[in-house]
N, C-alpha and C positions, 0 to 999 in steps of 0.2 A: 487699072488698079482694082483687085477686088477685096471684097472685106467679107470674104464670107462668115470668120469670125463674129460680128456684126450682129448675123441669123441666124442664133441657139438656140431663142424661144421658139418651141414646137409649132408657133401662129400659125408660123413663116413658111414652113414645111406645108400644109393647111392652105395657106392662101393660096401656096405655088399647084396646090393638087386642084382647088377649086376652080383658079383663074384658066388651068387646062381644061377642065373638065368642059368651063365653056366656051375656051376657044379664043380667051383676050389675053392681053398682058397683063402681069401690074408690076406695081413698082412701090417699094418703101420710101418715103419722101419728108424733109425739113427737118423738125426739133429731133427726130430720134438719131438720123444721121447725125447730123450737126452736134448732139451732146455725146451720143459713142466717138467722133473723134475729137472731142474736147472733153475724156474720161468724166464726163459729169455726173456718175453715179445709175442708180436703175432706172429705165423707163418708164413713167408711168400713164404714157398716151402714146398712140402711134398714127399713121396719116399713111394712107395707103393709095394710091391710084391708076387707077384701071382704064385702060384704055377703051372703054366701052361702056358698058353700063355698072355703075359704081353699087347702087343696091341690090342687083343682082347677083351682085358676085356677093356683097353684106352675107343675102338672104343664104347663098351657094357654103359659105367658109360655116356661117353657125351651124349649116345639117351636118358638113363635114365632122362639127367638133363632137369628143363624147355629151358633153355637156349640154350640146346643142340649148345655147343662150340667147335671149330673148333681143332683138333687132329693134333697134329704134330707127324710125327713116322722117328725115325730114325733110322732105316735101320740098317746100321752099327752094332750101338750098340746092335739092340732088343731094344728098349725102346721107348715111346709115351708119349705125353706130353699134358695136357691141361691146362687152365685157368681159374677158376669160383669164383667167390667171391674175386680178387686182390689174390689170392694165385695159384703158381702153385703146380700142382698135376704129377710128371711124375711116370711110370709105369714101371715095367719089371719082367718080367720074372723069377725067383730063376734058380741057375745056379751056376754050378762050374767053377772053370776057372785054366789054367795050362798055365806059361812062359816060352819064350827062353828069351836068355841073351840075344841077343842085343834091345829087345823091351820092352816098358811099355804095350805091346798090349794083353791081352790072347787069348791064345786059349778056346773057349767058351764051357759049354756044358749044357743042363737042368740040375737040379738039384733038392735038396729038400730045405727047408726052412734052414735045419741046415747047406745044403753047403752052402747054401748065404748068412752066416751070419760067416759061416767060413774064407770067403773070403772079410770080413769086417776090413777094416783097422785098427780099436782100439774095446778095448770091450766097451769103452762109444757109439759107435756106432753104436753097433750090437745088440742092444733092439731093441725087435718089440713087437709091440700088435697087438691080434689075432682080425679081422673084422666081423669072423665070428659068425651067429646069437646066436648056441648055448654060445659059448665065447668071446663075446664081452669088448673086453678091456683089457683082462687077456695076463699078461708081458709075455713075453718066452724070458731069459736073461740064456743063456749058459756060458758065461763066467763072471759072475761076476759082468757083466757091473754097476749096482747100486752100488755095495760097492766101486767100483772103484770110482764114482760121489759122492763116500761120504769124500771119503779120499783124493780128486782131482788128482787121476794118470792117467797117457796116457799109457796104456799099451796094444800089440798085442794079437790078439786074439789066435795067432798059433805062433811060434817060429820068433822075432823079423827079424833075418837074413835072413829066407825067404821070410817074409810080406817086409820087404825094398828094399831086391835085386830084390823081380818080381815088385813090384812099386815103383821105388827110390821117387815118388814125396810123396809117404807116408812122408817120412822122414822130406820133406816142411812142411806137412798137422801138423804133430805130434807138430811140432815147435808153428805152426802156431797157434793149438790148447790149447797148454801150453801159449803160450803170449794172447788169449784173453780172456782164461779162469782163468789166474792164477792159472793153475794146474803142477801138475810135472811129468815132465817124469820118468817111472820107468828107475834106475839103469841101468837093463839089456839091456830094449829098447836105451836107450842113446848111450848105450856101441855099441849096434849093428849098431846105428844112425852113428854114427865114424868110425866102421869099414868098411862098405859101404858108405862113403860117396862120392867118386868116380862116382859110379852109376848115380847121379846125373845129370853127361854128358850127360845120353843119352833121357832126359826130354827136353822138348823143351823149348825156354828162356819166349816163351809165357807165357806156362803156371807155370814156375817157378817163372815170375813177375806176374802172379794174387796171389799167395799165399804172396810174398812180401810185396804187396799192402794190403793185408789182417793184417800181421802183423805191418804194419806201422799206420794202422786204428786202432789199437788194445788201449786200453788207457795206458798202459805202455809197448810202443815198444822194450826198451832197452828189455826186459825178452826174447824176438823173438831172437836178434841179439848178445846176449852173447851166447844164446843154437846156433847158424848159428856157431860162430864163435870156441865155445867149443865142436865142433864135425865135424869141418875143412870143414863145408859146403859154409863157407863165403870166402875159398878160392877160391872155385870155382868158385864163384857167383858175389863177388864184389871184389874183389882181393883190388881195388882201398883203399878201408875202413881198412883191412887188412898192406897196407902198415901206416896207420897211428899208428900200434900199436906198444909203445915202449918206453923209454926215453932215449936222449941218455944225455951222460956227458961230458965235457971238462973241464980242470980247474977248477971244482968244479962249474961249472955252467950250470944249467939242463932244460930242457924244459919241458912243461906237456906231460903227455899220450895222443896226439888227438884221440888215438882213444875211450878212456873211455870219453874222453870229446865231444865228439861229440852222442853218446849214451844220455849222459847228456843233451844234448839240447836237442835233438829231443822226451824224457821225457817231457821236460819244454813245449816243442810248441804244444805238445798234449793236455795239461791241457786248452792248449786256442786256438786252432783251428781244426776244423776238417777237413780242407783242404787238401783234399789228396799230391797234388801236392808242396804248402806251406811247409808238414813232408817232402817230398823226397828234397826239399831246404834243410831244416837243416838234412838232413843225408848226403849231399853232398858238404854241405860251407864250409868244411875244406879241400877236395879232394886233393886239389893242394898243400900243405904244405909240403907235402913227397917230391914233385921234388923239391918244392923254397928252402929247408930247408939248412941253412949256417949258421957257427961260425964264428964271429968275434970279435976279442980279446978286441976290444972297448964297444960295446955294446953287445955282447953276440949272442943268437940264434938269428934267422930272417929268415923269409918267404916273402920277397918281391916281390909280383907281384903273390903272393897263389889266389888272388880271381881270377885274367884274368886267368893263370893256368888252374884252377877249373874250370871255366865257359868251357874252352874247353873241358875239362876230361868229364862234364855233356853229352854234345853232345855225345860224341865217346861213350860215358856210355849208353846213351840212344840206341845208332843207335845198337851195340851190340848184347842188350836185348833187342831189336826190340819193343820196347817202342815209344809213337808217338812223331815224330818229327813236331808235329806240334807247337800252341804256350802254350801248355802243356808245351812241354823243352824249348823253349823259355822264358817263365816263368819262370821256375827254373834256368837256365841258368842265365836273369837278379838278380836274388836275389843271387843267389853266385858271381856273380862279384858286385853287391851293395852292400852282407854282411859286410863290415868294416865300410861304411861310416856314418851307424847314430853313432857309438863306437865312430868313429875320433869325429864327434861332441859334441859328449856328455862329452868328455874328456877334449876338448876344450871351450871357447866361444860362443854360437850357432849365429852368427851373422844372420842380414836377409837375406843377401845375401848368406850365404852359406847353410843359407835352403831353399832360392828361390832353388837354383841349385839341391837340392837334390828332391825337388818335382818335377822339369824340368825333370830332368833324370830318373824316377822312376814311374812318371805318375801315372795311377789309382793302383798304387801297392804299394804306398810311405807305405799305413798304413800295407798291411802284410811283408813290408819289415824292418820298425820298430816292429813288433810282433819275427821276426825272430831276430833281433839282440836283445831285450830283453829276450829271450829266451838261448841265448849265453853268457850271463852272469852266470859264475857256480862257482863264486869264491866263498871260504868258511867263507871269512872274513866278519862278518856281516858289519860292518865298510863301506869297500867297495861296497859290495851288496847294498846298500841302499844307498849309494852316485849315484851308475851308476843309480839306478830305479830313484831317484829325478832328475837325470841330463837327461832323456830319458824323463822322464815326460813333463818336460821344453820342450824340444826340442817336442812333439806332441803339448802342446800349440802354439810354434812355427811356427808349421805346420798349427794349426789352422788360425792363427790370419795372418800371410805371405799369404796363400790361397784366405783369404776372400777379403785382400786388394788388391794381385796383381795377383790372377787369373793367375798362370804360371803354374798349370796341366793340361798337354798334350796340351801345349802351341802352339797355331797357331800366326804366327808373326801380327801386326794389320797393314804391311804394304808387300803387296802379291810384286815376280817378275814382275808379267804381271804392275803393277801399276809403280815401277822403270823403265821396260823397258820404258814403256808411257810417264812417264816424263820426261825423259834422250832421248828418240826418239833414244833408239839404240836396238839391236837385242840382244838374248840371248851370254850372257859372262861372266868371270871372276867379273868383277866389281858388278854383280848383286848380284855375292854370299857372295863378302866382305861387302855389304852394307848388307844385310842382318845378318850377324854374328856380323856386327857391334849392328844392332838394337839389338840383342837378347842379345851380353852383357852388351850393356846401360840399359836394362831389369833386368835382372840377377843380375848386379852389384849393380844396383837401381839409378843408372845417372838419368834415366828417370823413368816414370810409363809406367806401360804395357796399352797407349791410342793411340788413334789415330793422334792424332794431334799433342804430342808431338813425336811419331815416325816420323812422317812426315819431321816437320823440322831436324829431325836427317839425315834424307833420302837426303835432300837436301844438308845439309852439308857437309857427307860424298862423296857425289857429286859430289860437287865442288872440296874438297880435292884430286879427284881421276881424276880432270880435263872436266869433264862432264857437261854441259852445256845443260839446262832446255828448254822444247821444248816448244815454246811460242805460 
C-alpha cells in the first residue's frame, strides 16, 4: 500500500535527499501516519527515523533546507529536533531498547527499523512510511496497525504485560488514546492495564498530569476516566475522585453516586469550553463531599461546607502532582468554592443585590463560573432540567443588566483609605477599614450606587458615627 499522498510537505523531499546523501534509510513513523489515515486535520509534529545515526541526518536535512534552522539535539535521548514551516520534525535513530524494574528509562541499543517499531507503544503507532527514493510513501505496518484504525482498538505491539511493566506511562498513553479517539481498548491490553497498574508509581506526577490534561482536552473525557478508574489507575492518581464513588443508605434515603456524576459534568462543560483549567474545576467541584458527607434524620444527606473543603483539597491536589500553583489553581480553587452559589440563585429569587455580590466576589470569572454550574445540572427530570436552564438564564441577564448599571466587577471602592484618612486627619487604623466595609455594603446591598458622591457622604456619616471629626 503506499500513500504517497501522505508526503506533500517539501520536508519529505529534504529528508529523502539528505538520508541519501549519507547513505541510511529513514522513515516517517507514529502520530503523523496514524492521524493522516484517521483524516485528523494538519500536522503539527513529526517523528522520523533513520536507520543510522539520527542527529546526523537532524544536522544533514537543516543545511539541506533554504532556512537552514537551528537543531536542537538531545543528548540523552539520541534525538534532534527542528522547526520548518510551523511543524516540528524531531529525528532518531532506530534502536532497541531493554528495562529494569524500577525505571521507565531503557537501556538503548541501535537497531533495525523493525526493532523500533517493536518497541512502539500500540500498533496504531507503529506505521511508518518508507522516505526512501526508490519507495517513497510505501506503508511498512508489521502489526496490523491499519486494521487496528479500522476497527478502532488500542492494541500492543508485543505482549501487553511487558509493553506496560517496562513503560507504565503506556498504560496513560493507551487510556489517553481510547478517550480522544473513541477507540477501545483490546480485552487483553485492558486486562494487563489492571494488572500492572501499580507500576504507575514509578512515572513521575509530571508527566502522568500531561497525559491527564490530555484526556480532559479530549471531547468526551468521562471515556478517559472510567478506563483510570476500571483498571484501578485512578486510585493511584486521584484517590480524591475515587472517594466519591458509591451510594450510601439510611432509612431508605439515599444520595447520588458523585462520582458518576461528576464524570457527568465534566462531559457537559466540554461541549462548551475548551478551557483547560475551567474542565479540571468541574472534575474537582465535588472533592470535598466525601469528608462533609452526614445523615440527618430531618433532612437527610448533607455536605455542608463541600465547596471550602474542596477548595482546600484543590490546592494539596494540585501541590501533589506538582501542577502550577500559580493562579491556574487559584482559578480552580475560586470556582470550586463559588460552585453552589449561582444553583442557590437560581433556586431562589435572583435579587440585585445578591447578584451584585456574586459578580463582587467572582470578578472576571462570574461568566465561566456560571458555565460551570450550568454544566452540574444532570438531573434526568426534563421538568427540572429546563426549569434550572430558564432560572440560570434569568440569572446571566441578571448579571447583565446589575453590571451595566452598578459596575461591581472587580470593584475598586470610589472612596480610597488615603482619602478617609485626609478627611478625618487621622493615621492608618481600625476605623478606616469599617468605613470602608461600610461603603462596600451600602454598594452591594444597593443603599447607595457605586458614585462618588454618594460614597462620600456615606464616608462622612459613618464618621461621625464612629466619633471622628472632619478636618477643616
Amino acid at each position: 500500500m503506499n500513500y504517497k499522498q501522505a508526503l506533500q510537505y517539501p520536508i519529505f523531499k529534504t529528508i529523502t535527499k539528505s538520508a541519501q546523501e549519507l547513505g541510511i534509510d529513514s522513515y516517517v513513523i507514529g502520530g503523523f501516519v496514524r492521524d493522516y489515515i484517521l483524516k485528523r486535520g494538519t500536522a503539527k509534529d513529526i517523528d522520523v527515523v533513520a536507520v543510522g545515526d539520527g542527529i546526523k541526518l537532524a544536522k544533514q536535512v537543516a543545511k539541506n533546507l533554504p532556512t537552514q534552522p537551528k537543531v536542537q539535539i538531545f543528548k540523552t535521548y539520541g534525538t534532534a529536533m527542528l522547526r520548518f514551516d510551523a511543524i516540528e520534525i524531531e529525528f532518531v535513530g532506530a534502536r532497541k531498547e531493554s528495562y529494569n524494574e524500577n525505571s521507565r528509562n531503557p537501556e538503548v541499543e541501535n537497531g533495525t527499523l523493525e526493532d523500533d517499531q517493536n518497541r512502539r507503544d500500540f500498533t496504531i503507532n507503529a506505521l511508518a512510511l518508507d522516505l526512501s527514493e526508490t519507495n517513497f510513501g510505501n506503508l511498512l505496518d508489521p502489526f496490523d496497525g491499519i486494521q487496528d484504525l479500522k476497527n478502532k482498538i488500542i492494541r500492543t505491539p508485543l505482549n501487553p504485560d511487558i509493553t506496560y511493566s517496562d513503560d507504565p506511562l503506556r498504560m496513560m498513553r493507551a487510556i489517553r488514546f481510547a478517550s480522544q479517539l473513541h477507540f477501545t481498548i483490546e480485552k487483553e491490553s485492558l486486562d494487563a492495564i489492571t494488572r500492572n497498574n501499580e507500576r504507575i508509581k514509578i512515572i513521575t506526577n509530571e508527566r502522568i498530569v500531561v497525559e491527564l490534561n490530555k484526556i480532559l482536552e479530549s471531547k468526551q473525557p468521562s471515556i478517559g476516566f472510567l478506563l483510570l478508574e476500571k483498571t484501578g489507575l485512578l486510585n493511584h492518581i486521584l484517590p480524591e475522585l475515587i472517594a466519591l464513588k458509591g451510594i450510601d443508605e439510611v432509612e431508605g434515603q439515599r444520595h447520588k453516586d458523585n462520582f458518576y456524576h461528576t464524570l457527568e459534568v465534566v462531559d457537559n462543560i466540554a461541549k462548551n469550553t475548551e478551557n483547560l483549567w475551567l474542565r479540571w474545576a468541574a472534575l474537582l467541584h465535588d472533592i470535598g463531599k466525601a469528608r462533609t458527607k452526614k445523615f440527618n434524620k430531618k433532612v437527610g444527606w448533607t455536605f455542608h461546607g463541600h465547596e471550602l473543603e474542596g477548595s482546600k483539597m484543590a490546592y494539596r491536589l494540585f501541590k501533589r502532582l506538582k501542577m502550577p500553583l500559580n493562579d491556574k489553581m487559584k482559578f480552580v480553587q475560586k470556582m470550586v468554592f463559588m460552585s453552589s452559589r449561582p444553583i442557590v440563585l437560581a433556586n431562589e429569587e435572583a435579587t440585585d443585590s445578591a447578584v451584585r455580590r456574586l459578580v463582587f466576589d467572582a470578578g472576571d470569572y462570574v461568566d465561566d463560573l456560571m458555565t460551570l454550574c450550568e454544566a452540574d445540572i444532570t438531573t434526568k427530570n426534563p421538568k427540572k432540567f429546563s426549569k434550572y436552564h430558564d432560572n440560570f438564564r434569568i440569572v446571566r441577564e441578571k448579571i447583565i443588566e446589575v453590571e451595566a448599571r452598578d459596575h461591581v466587577r472587580n470593584f475598586q471602592p470610589p472612596i480610597s483609605g488615603e482619602e478617609i484618612m485626609k478627611t478625618f486627619n487621622i493615621q492608618p487604623s481600625r476605623e478606616i477599614g469599617l468605613i470602608k466595609d461600610a461603603i462596600k455594603e451600602a454598594i452591594l446591598e444597593g443603599v447607595i450606587p457605586n458614585e462618588y458622591q454618594a460614597a462620600y457622604q456615606l464616608m462622612l456619616k459613618e464618621g461621625e458615627q464612629l466619633g471622628l471629626t472632619i478636618n477643616n
